[in-house]
C-alpha positions, 0 to 999 in steps of 0.5 A: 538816597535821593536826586539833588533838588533845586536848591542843592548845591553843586559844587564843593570844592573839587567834588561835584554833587551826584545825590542825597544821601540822608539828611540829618538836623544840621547838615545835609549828606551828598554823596559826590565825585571828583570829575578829575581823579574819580574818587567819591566822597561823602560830603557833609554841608551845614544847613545854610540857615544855621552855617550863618550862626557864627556858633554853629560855624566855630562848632562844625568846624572843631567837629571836623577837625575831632574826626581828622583826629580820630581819622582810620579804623572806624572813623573814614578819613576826612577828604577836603575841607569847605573853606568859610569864606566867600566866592569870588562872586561874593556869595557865601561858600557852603560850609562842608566836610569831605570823606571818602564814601564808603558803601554802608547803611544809617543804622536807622535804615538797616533797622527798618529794612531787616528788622533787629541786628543778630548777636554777632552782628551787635558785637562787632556794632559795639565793639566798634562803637567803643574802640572809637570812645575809647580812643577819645576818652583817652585823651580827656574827651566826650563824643556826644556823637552817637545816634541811630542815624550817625552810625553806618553799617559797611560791608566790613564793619561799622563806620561813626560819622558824627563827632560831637553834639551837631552831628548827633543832633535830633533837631537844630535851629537858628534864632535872633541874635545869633542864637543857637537851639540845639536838641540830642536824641539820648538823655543821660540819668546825669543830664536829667540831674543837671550835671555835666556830661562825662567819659560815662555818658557817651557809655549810656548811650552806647547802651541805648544804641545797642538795646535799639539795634537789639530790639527795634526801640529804644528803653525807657519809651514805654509809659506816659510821655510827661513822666520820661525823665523820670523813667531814665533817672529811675527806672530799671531799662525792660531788655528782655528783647535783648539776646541773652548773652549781651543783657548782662553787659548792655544792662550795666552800660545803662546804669544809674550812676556813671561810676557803676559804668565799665569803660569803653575799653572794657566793652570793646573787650567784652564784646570782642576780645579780638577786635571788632574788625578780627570778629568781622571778617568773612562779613557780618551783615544779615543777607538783607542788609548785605545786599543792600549795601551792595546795591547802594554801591552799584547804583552810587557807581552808576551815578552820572554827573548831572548837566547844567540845568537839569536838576533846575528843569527837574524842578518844573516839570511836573511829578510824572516826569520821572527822573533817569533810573540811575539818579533817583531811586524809586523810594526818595527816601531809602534804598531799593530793599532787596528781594525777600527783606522784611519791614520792621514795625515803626518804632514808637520812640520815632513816629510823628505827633501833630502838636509841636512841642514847647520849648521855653526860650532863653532869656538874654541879658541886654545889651547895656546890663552891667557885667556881674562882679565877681567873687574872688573864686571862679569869678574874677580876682583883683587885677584880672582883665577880660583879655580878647572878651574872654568871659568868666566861667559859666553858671553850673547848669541845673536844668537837664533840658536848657536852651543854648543862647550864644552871642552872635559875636565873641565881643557880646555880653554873656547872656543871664542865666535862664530860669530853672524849668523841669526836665524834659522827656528824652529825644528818641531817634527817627524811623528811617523812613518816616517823612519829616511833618511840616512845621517842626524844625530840621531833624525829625518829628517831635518825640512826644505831644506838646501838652505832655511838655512844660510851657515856657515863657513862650506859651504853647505855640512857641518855637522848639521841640524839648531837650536842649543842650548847651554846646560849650564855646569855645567848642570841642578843644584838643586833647592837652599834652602831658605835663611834666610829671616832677619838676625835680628829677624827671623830665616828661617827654609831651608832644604837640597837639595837632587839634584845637579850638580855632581863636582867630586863625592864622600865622604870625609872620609880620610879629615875629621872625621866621628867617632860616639865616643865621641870626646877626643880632646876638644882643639879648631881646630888651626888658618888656615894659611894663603893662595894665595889671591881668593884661599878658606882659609884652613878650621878650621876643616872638618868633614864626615857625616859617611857614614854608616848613611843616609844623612843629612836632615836639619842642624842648629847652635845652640847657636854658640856652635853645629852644629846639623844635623838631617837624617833620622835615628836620630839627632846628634851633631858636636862641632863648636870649634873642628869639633867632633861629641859629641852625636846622637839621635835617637829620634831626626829622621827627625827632621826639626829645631835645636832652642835654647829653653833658654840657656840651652835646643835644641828644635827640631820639629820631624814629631811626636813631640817636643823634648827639648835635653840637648846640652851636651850629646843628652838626651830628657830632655822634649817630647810633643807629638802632639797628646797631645798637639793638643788633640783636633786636633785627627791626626794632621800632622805638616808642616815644620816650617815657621820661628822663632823668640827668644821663638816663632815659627810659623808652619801650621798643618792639620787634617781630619774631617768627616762632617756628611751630613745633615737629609734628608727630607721626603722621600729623602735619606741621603746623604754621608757623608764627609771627609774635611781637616781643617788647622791652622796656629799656634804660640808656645812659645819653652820656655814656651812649650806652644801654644800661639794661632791658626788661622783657614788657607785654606787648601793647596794641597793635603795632606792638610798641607799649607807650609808657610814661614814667610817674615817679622817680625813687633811689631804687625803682622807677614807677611807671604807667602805661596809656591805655590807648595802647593797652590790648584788648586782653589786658583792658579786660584783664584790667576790669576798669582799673589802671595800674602802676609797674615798679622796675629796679632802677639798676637791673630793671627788674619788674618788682611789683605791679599794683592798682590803687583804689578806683582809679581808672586806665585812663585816670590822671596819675603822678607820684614823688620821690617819697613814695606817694601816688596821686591819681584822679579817681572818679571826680576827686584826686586821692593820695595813696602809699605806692608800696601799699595801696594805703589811701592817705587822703582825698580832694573833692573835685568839682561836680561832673569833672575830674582830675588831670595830671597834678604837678608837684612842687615843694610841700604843694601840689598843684591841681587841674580839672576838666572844669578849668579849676587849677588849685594847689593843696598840701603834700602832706594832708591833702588840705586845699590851700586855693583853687581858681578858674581859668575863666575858660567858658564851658568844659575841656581837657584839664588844663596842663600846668607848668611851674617858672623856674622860681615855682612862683609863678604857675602857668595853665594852658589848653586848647583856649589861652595861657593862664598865669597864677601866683603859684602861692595864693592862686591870684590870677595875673594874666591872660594870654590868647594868640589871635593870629592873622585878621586875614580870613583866608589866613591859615588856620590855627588848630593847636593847643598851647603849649608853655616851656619855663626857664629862669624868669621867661615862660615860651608860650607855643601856639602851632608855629608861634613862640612868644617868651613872656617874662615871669617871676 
């Protein structure tokens, strides 16, 4: 930590700024408190030069949001957001983020004030580290967050700040036009090769992150600076510093070839089988560093809030005026080391170089270029607009090191492809206490000489310094909901995304109609008219969630007459034909299922119990209770449901029994008693409002509750999958990478077999049909497999660097979607690819999920960016959707996925609180 400086400023939002407490290329870390409550924050601020990059400012912003996703364990919970507007004194707002503080070190400075970590101490830092990615790449997401200096050491266990490329960044800088240059720390063997990144790559780099935390430096650092690129795409990692015991296991984070790599979840179990925080307990920092962290905090505590002018006359005074004891350290860059701690030797990946290096930068197209035509595959198709500038996808990058040159605004022409350059050496992190040279650019000096670097365009002296990273615009978007497994006989139980890109922001009250009354007009909405071919059709109807009431959780059709919307306050009723809201009811909170229960009854499985309510007006017709229907399970919790099919749903539950130790022997004392958590899979018929059977399943992570998802439906079994998020660490390891599938009789709920089918990961994308055929992503490519034998029947080659999501079965097609924004359809029987498109989304994200119109005739795409609509027979695309929201800046800000619904010939397209009906074939 430091004292504020001049130019720092002083307040965020509620919190007022106490000190620096470490710097990064991006942002700037203070630690603060709120005057009226006492409670202390971390506070994140942007770099005032780069906050004013639009690019950056979307970025940071979908950064923040990723940690109030991942928010608990060892990511702190996120506090207050900074708002980006303006003042009132018209002065820019500063752009931050909140969490509360917690007394830890920056690895980087732990390193350098104790020297290496011991081996426990690296088990409980990785396994940390990857129970947090196993958490994001269950949802189909990369960090790209992890460096020496956004990971803190706490007195119970590690704590991850950075949640994407800008918060891991080695440096960050702002040029003309908007521009962004942003360099990583860490290079991936795939970066180097010009592929994208993937689930893997943040697993390299976990590898490099424990080797440094092992040894002090990180591998591949030795040997001449031009030939680094080579040494990480070819070399063996020298870890011969590395404690025995974990070699093997860091070794194969830091193969070659991403597939050779375990998962984040095998590593989490490999490291520490009962979790990083069971094996933390009783402390796990080495005496230096855990008197460290207790003086930081003593000294945070004794921090008082500074009076008006004081940092200002600081400022003028000259440097024998020392500051009071409690508000500046006496090393301004790190924490008073405690008596006896030994410094360690500068690591070579971080100590500075007097020549700046070179960096070539990113040619950009002028403003008056024609746009490209485009081809009819990924380019655009006949009748296709742009809706809202939304560009055509991106080049394939085929360069490791590439400069980011972003448009200032989205309506800017997409900037020409730079020339190809060679790879530049890798980014190595900072010592922690090494202070940054003039003249390079925020984040730390330049890992090597400049002469050992390519000159670009800009010759020697231009600006940069090595590796860049092209961040993907729109940035960081949601996990994708689950799409519905088969459209014949199962019903997939998704709920809405709390996450997202933000596009515009804000509610959509003046369009459509968020009246709680009973609607007065019962004509049916008119027929759109028609509009401009690849523009979205005007909708049948809008209609506003009130924004007086929480968000929407889940939502469903029923009957093709309601669409019903459950939030946390209650569940309500919309009319499919008019848009109007018909009833809310408040017994119906949390509600995570909208069923027909016969023709005249809407079931809905709240966290407490069944309900059956009456479509017409809302009112509970029938209520089960668990705790009665379930006597002889006291304290049953039940999870969401795995699927449906006619009368019947499947769901898993869980409860905690007490299992009495046994009679000690003579002269032995009884031992203690304990607590075990039992979990069943059950079949219930919603009709007959009875349970059809239960079936003894491992319990899952804690709380205990398995979350499973019903893949294929046959005459006699039900083939189902359990997420690997809530898989335990036992069965991760078990597992050895490899996702399984559970058969269970479909009238006594026996489990009948248990079976892994090729590669395919525990988290791969899988759904399976009534024939008995399995269709899992297994590495970039989706193999089709017999589900009683394993036998591979054929395979789809995926798009380089991405993969597969769940595909979505109709007649003799199966329609595909990839993280590379590519939906396609291919033959059920052989696997022949009959067409694939792009959803002209820039960049990569989660696969787009997929529905089919009541007709099969149109296929929609949706994910966190806009709506696609494709004729499902030859992939023609036909429109374009993108919810702007409210021009209001200080509107409410949208952080939603969409989310598509069909029935008949209408698609209900759902962003947050806005439904819109469009009309489709």
């Amino acid at each position: 930590m430091e004292a504020l400086r001049q130019d720092d400023p002083r307040r965020f939002g509620r919190f007022t700024a106490l000190a620096r407490f470490d710097e990064g290329a991006s942002a700037v870390r203070y630690v603060a408190r709120d005057i009226a409550s006492g409670e202390t924050a971390l506070i994140t601020a942007a770099r005032p030069e780069l906050a004013a990059v639009p690019v950056f400012s979307r970025r940071f912003q979908a950064e923040a949001r990723t940690a109030e996703r991942l928010a608990g364990g060892w990511v702190t919970p996120p506090l207050d957001t900074g708002d980006p507007g303006e003042t009132p004194g018209g002065e820019a707002e500063p752009l931050w983020t909140a969490a509360g503080y917690v007394p830890a070190l920056p690895l980087a400075e732990a390193i350098g004030i104790a020297g290496p970590l011991p081996e426990r101490a690296l088990r409980i830092l990785g396994a940390g580290i990857a129970e947090i990615l196993s958490r994001v790449h269950a949802a189909g997401s990369v960090l790209q967050g992890l460096a020496p200096g956004t990971v803190l050491l706490a007195a119970d266990g590690p704590r991850l700040t950075a949640f994407g490329p800008l918060g891991a960044a080695a440096s960050a800088e702002a040029g003309p036009g908007g521009q962004l240059s942003v360099r990583l720390g860490y290079l991936t063997p795939e970066q180097i090769e010009g592929k994208e990144v993937s689930a893997a790559s943040d697993l390299f780099v976990l590898g490099l992150l424990l080797a440094y935390a092992a040894t002090g430096t990180t591998p591949f650092t030795e040997g001449p600076a031009e030939e680094a690129t080579r040494r990480i795409a070819e070399d063996e990692p020298e870890l011969d510093a590395v404690p025995e015991e974990l070699r093997e296991l860091i070794a194969t984070c830091l193969a070659k070839d991403p597939d050779q790599r375990p998962t984040a979840g095998t590593v989490a179990a490999e490291l520490a089988l009962e979790g990083a925080a069971g094996l933390a307990r009783g402390g796990w920092l080495p005496e230096p560093l855990a008197a460290a962290v207790v003086d930081q905090e003593a000294r945070v505590l004794a921090l008082e809030v500074p009076e008006e002018g004081d940092v200002a006359a600081e400022a003028g005074e000259s440097d024998a005026t020392a500051a009071p004891e409690d508000a500046r350290p006496e090393d301004p860059r790190t924490l008073r080391k405690p008596e006896g701690a030994r410094t360690a030797p500068e690591p070579e990946d971080a100590r500075p170089t007097d020549t700046p290096p070179v960096e070539a930068p990113a040619p950009q197209k002028p403003a008056d270029a024609p746009a490209p035509q485009g081809d009819g595959d990924i380019g655009e198709d006949r009748g296709t607009t742009r809706f809202l500038n939304t560009g055509p996808r991106p080049p394939q990058n085929d360069r490791p090191t590439t400069q980011l040159a972003l448009p200032h605004e989205l309506t800017a022409p997409a900037p020409a492809a730079p020339p190809a350059q060679p790879g530049a050496p890798l980014a190595l992190p900072p010592a922690p206490v090494t202070p940054q040279q003039p003249g390079h650019p925020h984040g730390g000096p330049a890992p090597y000489p400049a002469a050992a670097l390519p000159a670009g365009p800009a010759g020697p002296g231009g600006p940069g310094q090595g590796p860049m990273v092209s961040l993907p615009l729109p940035p960081a978007p949601a996990p994708a909901p689950d799409p519905a497994a088969s459209r014949r006989t199962l019903l997939t139980i998704a709920a809405a995304a709390v996450g997202g890109l933000i596009v515009g922001g804000g509610s959509v009250a003046a369009l459509g109609s968020g009246d709680t009354a009973r609607a007065t007009d019962d004509k049916p909405a008119p027929e759109p008219r028609r509009t401009l071919p690849g523009q979205a059709p005007e909708p049948r109807w809008i209609y506003a969630h009130p924004a007086s009431e929480s968000s929407p959780l889940t939502t469903a059709l029923w009957q093709d007459k309601l669409l019903v919307v459950t939030s946390e306050s209650q569940a309500s009723a919309v009319d499919l034909r008019t848009g109007k809201r018909l009833w809310q009811r408040a017994d119906g909170a949390k509600g995570q299922a909208a069923l027909a229960a016969g023709a005249d009854l809407v079931f809905v499985a709240s966290p407490t119990e069944f309900l059956w309510l009456s479509p017409k007006n809302g009112k509970v017709v029938h209520r089960v209770r668990y705790t009665e229907a379930f006597d002889d399970l006291p304290g049953l919790t039940v999870g969401r449901l795995a699927g449906s099919s006619g009368p019947v749903i499947w769901f898993t539950g869980s409860h905690t029994v007490t299992v009495k130790a046994p009679k000690p022997k003579k002269g032995k004392k009884k031992g203690k008693d304990k607590e075990v958590v039992e979990a069943y899979f059950f079949a219930y018929d919603i009709v007959q409002r009875k349970e059809l059977w239960r079936t003894p399943v491992p319990a899952g992570r804690a709380p205990g509750t398995p979350a499973y998802r019903v893949v294929a439906e046959r005459s006699a079994d039900v083939l189902v999958r359990q997420d690997a998020a809530s898989l335990t660490a036992a069965e991760v390891k078990k597992a050895k990478g490899k996702g399984s599938v559970r058969s269970f009789d479909q009238k006594t709920g026996k489990l009948l077999w248990t079976r892994q089918y090729g590669a395919a990961s525990l988290e791969a994308a899988t759904s399976g049909d009534e024939d008995g055929t399995l269709y899992a992503a297994v590495g970039q490519d989706l193999q089709a497999f017999e589900a009683d034998t394993t036998k591979p029947l054929w395979r789809v080659e995926g798009s380089a660097g991405s993969w597969f999501g769940t595909p979505l079965i109709a007649g003799p097609l199966i329609h595909t979607t990839e993280r590379s924004r590519l939906v396609g359809a291919v033959e059920r029987e052989s696997g022949r690819l009959v067409w694939r498109r792009s959803t002209e989304v820039p960049g990569t994200g989660p696969a787009p999920s997929l529905t089919l119109s009541g007709s099969e005739k149109t296929l929609i795409a949706s994910d966190a960016v806009q709506v696609t609509a494709f004729s499902a027979a030859d992939g023609e695309r036909l429109w374009k959707f993108q919810d702007i929201g409210s021009a209001d800046p200080k509107g409410e800000t949208v952080r939603a996925s969409y989310r598509t619904l069909a029935f008949g010939k209408t698609v209900v397209v759902q962003r947050d609180r806005s439904f819109y009906a469009f009309p489709v074939a």
